[in-house]
Structures are given as C-alpha cells and as structure tokens.
ZAMARGU-4260 file (C-alpha; in steps of 0.2 Angstrom, whole numbers, plus 5000, padded with zeros to 4 digits):
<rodrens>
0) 5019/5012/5090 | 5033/5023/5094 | 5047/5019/5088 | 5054/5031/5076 | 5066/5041/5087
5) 5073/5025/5098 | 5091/5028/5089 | 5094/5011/5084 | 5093/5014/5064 | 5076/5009/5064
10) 5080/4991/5068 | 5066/4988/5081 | 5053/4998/5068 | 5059/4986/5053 | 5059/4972/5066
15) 5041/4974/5074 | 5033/4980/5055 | 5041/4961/5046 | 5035/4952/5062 | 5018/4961/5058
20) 5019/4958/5039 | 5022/4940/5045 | 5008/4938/5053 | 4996/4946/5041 | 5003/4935/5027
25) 5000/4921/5039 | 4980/4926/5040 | 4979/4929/5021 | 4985/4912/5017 | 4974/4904/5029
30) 4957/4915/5020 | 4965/4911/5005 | 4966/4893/5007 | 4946/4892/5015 | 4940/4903/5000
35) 4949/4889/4989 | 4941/4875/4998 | 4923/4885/4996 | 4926/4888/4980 | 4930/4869/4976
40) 4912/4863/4987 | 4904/4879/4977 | 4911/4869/4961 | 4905/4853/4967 | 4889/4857/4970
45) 4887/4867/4951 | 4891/4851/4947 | 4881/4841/4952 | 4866/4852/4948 | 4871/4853/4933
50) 4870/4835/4931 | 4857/4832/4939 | 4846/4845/4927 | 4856/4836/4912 | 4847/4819/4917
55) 4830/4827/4920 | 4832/4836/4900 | 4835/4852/4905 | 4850/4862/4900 | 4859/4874/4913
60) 4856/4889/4900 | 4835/4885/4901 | 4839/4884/4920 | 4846/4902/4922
</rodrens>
C-alpha cells in the first residue's frame, strides 16, 4: 500500500490499517473460539477415558 505521502495526515493509512486490524481480530476470535470448542471435545474425551479405565481398575497414571 502506498499511502504515506497522499497528504491527508495519514487519515487513509490509519483508516485502511484499523479496517485491517478489524479484520484480523475478527479471524483470531473465530480460531480462538474453534480451539475452545477442540479443546472442550479434547476434554470430553479425557474424560471419558478416564472413566472408562477407572471402571476397568486401571488408574490413568498406570495408563500413561
């Protein structure tokens, strides 16, 4: 982008760079919000495996 010598102040720099920034922050919330959900399934499943080796006698330490 060219905009450093348009004379406006930098208006249209500080304008285009915050309407990137918006955007970014936009797709960082969104891979935050699937890495939360991932990490919630991820926690489900540890879970339920840890469960599951509980009622078979097995302790999740002997299972590591």
């Amino acid at each position: 982008l060219d905009l450093y010598d348009i004379g406006d102040q930098q208006v249209t720099q500080i304008t285009r760079t915050y309407a990137l920034a918006q955007e970014r922050l936009r797709a960082m919330e969104a891979q935050r919000d699937e890495l939360t959900a991932a990490i919630a399934d991820l926690r489900a499943q540890l879970d339920w495996g840890a469960a599951t080796l509980a009622a078979r006698g097995v302790s999740v330490k002997a299972a590591e």
